[in-house]
C-alpha positions in Angstrom: 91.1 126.1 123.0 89.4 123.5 121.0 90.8 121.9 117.7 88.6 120.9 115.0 89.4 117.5 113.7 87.9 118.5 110.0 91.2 118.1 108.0 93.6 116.0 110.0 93.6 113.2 107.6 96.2 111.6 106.0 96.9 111.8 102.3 99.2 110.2 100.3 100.1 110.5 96.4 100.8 107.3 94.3 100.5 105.2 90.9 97.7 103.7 90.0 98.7 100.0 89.5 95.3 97.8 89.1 91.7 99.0 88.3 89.9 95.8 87.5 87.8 95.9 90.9 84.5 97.7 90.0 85.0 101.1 92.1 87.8 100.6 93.6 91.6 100.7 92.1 95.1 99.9 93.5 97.6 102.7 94.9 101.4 101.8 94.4 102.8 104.7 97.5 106.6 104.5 97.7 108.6 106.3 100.1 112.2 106.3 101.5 113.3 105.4 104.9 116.4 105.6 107.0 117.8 102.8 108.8 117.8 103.4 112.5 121.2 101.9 113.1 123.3 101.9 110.0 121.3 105.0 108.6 121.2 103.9 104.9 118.6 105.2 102.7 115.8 102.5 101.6 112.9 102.5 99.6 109.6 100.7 100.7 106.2 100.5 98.5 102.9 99.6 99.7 99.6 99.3 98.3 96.3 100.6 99.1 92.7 99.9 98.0 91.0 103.0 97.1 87.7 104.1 95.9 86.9 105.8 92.7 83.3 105.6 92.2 83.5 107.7 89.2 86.1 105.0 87.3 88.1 108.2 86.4 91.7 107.2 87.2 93.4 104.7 84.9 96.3 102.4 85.1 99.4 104.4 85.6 97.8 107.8 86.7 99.5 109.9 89.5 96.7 109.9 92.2 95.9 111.6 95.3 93.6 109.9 98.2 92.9 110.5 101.2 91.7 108.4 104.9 88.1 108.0 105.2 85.5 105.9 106.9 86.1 102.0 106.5 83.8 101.4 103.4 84.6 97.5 103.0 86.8 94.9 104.2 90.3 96.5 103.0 88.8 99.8 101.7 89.7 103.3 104.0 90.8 105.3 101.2 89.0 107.8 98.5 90.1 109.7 95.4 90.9 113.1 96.2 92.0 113.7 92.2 94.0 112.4 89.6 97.1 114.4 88.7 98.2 113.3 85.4 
């Protein structure tokens, strides 16, 4: 039994915060976590370089990306579609 490693990439949804970079905008992700210990709910945000060679998504646009091939120095993201 082999497994095909086609679709086992991550994807993520976020808001597009920054899209001054030519082909390439900032991804605002947050998501909640659980303390280990105490187990209190916390948010956390980070923010991803992604590429949009098309210059479709605009500040404050629901995205979707997903993990690709390192394409530049911080860039390992693309555009899977905006979702308004």
């Amino acid at each position: 039994m082999e497994k095909s490693n086609a679709n086992n990439k991550r994807r993520f949804e976020g808001t597009v915060v920054g899209n001054k970079m030519s082909k390439t905008i900032s991804v605002l992700v947050t998501s909640v976590k659980i303390h280990p210990k105490y187990k209190k709910q916390f948010k956390t945000s980070k923010k991803y370089k992604v590429a949009d060679d098309k210059a479709e998504a605009k500040i404050g646009d629901k995205v979707i990306f997903e993990e690709c091939r390192p394409l530049s120095k911080d860039k390992r993201w693309r555009l899977i579609k905006v979702v308004k």
